[in-house]
C-alpha positions, 0 to 999 in steps of 0.5 A: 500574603502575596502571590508570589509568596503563596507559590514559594510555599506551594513550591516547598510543599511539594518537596517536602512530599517528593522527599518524604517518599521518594518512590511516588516520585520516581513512579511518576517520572515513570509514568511520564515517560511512558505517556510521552512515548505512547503519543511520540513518534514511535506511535506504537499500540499497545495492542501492537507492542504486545503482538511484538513481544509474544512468542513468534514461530518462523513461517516454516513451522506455522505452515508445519503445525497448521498442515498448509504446503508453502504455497497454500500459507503463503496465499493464506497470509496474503489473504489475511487469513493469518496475522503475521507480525514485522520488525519495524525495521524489515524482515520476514514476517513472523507468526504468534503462537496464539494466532496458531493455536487460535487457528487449530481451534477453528472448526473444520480445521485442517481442511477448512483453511486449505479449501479457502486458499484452494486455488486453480489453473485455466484448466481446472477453472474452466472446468469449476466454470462449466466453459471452455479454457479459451472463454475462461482466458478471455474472462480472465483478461477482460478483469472478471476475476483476478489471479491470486499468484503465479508461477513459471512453467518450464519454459518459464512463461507466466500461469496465473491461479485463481482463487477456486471461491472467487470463481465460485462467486463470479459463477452466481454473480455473473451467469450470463457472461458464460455463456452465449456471445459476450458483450461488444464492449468486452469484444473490443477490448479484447480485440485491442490486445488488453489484458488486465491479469498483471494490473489486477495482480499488482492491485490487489497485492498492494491493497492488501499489502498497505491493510495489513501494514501498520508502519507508514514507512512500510506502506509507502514502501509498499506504493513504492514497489510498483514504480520504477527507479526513474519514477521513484527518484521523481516522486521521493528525491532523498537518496536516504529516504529511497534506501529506507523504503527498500529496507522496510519493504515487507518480505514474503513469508518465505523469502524473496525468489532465489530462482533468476527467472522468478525474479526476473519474472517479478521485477517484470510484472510488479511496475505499473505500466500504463500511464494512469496506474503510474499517476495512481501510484504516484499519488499514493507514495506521496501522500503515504510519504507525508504521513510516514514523515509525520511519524518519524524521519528516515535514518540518515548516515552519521546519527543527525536526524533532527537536521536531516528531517528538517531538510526534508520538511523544507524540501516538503515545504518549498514543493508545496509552496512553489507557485503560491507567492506570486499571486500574494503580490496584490490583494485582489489578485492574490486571493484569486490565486490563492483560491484557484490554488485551493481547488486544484489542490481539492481536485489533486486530492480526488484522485486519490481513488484505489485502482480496482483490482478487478471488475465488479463487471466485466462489462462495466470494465470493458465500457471504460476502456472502450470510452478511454482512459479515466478521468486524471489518466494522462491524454495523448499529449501526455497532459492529464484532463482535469488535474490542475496545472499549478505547481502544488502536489503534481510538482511533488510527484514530479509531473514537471516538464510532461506537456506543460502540464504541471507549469 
């Protein structure tokens, strides 16, 4: 029998099956479909579909049934001492009630989660510390330790509070530090006027924010935070995609600040501001935007998604690629260019290293500042030593025109 012949009858074989019992067939379309789903751009866990469909309570009752004031859960929350879950579209973060009766079960509970999110002011700090509230700020500013949340007197100035076990842990880790004179780096640097409390603060709540974020659009939105309009537009040049990075920014628990002064406080404190922790920032919102791009597009007006994700990847696309054809002119030469590409490119990638949100040393904190700005940290003719020069990821964070140095 020929091959073909051979097919044909596999073929009515297998209809014969499919109509005898139309329910296998069915159930295997089924199965079909979930498996496309599981792999496709959704890219939701199980686990995570099962956290999305159980049972949730509002912040306000979890704080209630756990015995926390709004403050301690907030700080419990941050700390990733309470899972919470997200819409994949935004919203206030919501508790399971599984994770509120695996949290009633813990020993000690409840004072044991309101000791651990305990925090401190500069006085009760210094008292915990056995030193004087001017040393203690002196600490504080040099980046020893880092202030978990703030609030607005009222006179509306900034108080940081700081987490009463990380004092305790700075305390067995670096005794000498209080007491006796500091060290002559730490004198220098603060004698500049540093004071590393605000960059330590955005570090911090950005590195546990992107942990705690399973939806790529939702930790670039999170890079996204720390930098302003202008930067933002350089980095991300797509208007709808910006709309959508402010739309899936994780919310606090309770709700953004209603008070103006509270939020002019945070709209004051949450951009970077010196020029390395800009360019930090920058790297990580594009490489965060590449992945999310990956997943899924940013929802365009008039439902034509597949044509509007297909002008961000050519957009992607002409960025990465801008400066790569003239060296493809000539063999020789061309193979240098590509190659000299590839190590910028190699050396763009090394910079993608989180910014501390505090010093494992005050004094190696301080050596730093004192030395000068980071290895990629913009100079003082506004080029960065040792990044490439090419027009390979520098142009897709919109380092063009700043020194000569991204072409």
């Amino acid at each position: 029998m020929a091959v073909s012949g051979v097919l044909r009858t596999n073929a009515g074989r297998r209809g014969v099956r499919a109509e005898s019992d139309p329910g296998r067939g069915e159930a295997a379309q089924v199965d079909a479909r979930a498996g496309a789903g599981a792999g496709g751009a959704d890219g939701v866990s199980g686990r995570d579909e099962a956290a999305a469909t159980a049972p949730t309570v509002a912040a306000g009752r979890a704080a209630r049934d756990l015995g926390l004031r709004r403050a301690e859960f907030e700080i419990a929350v941050h700390l990733g001492l309470i899972e919470v879950v997200t819409a994949r579209d935004g919203g206030r973060p919501r508790v399971p009630e599984e994770e509120i009766a695996r949290l009633r079960k813990v020993p000690g509970f409840p004072g044991g989660m309101a000791e651990r999110v305990r925090t401190v002011g500069t006085a009760e700090g210094a008292a915990l510390l056995g030193i004087a509230p001017a040393r203690f700020t002196r600490l504080a500013r040099a980046g020893c330790f880092c202030p978990v949340t703030f609030y607005l007197n009222r006179y509306r100035a900034v108080v940081w509070l700081y987490l009463a076990d990380e004092l305790s842990a700075f305390a067995a880790r670096e005794p000498e530090l209080l007491g006796g004179r500091a060290p002559v780096e730490m004198r220098t640097l603060l004698e500049s006027g540093v004071d590393r409390r605000p960059r330590n603060w955005r570090s911090q709540r950005i590195d546990r924010l992107v942990s705690r974020s399973r939806d790529p659009w939702a930790r670039a939105a999170v890079q996204a935070s720390a930098l302003d309009p202008v930067q933002l537009a350089e980095v991300v040049d797509d208007p709808y995609e910006r709309a959508y990075l402010v739309r899936v920014r994780p919310e606090p628990v309770f709700g953004r600040p209603v008070s103006p002064a509270a939020r002019e406080a945070m709209a004051e404190l949450l951009p970077a501001d010196d020029p390395d922790e800009i360019l930090w920032r920058r790297v990580g919102l594009t490489l965060e935007l590449d992945r999310a791009r990956e997943d899924r597009p940013a929802p365009a007006p008039g439902g034509d998604v597949a044509a509007h994700a297909t002008s961000v990847r050519g957009r992607a696309g002409a960025a990465r690629s801008v400066g790569g054809g003239a060296g493809a002119a000539s063999g020789a030469g061309g193979a240098a260019a590509g190659a000299a590409a590839g190590a910028g490119r190699a050396a763009s990638a090394s910079l993608v290293v989180p910014v501390p949100h505090r010093a494992t040393a005050c004094v190696e904190a301080s050596r730093v500042a004192v030395a000068g700005p980071p290895a990629g940290a913009p100079g003082p003719a506004g080029c960065a030593p040792g990044l490439p020069r090419g027009r390979g990821l520098l142009a897709r964070l919109g380092w063009r025109g700043r020194g000569g140095c991204a072409g």
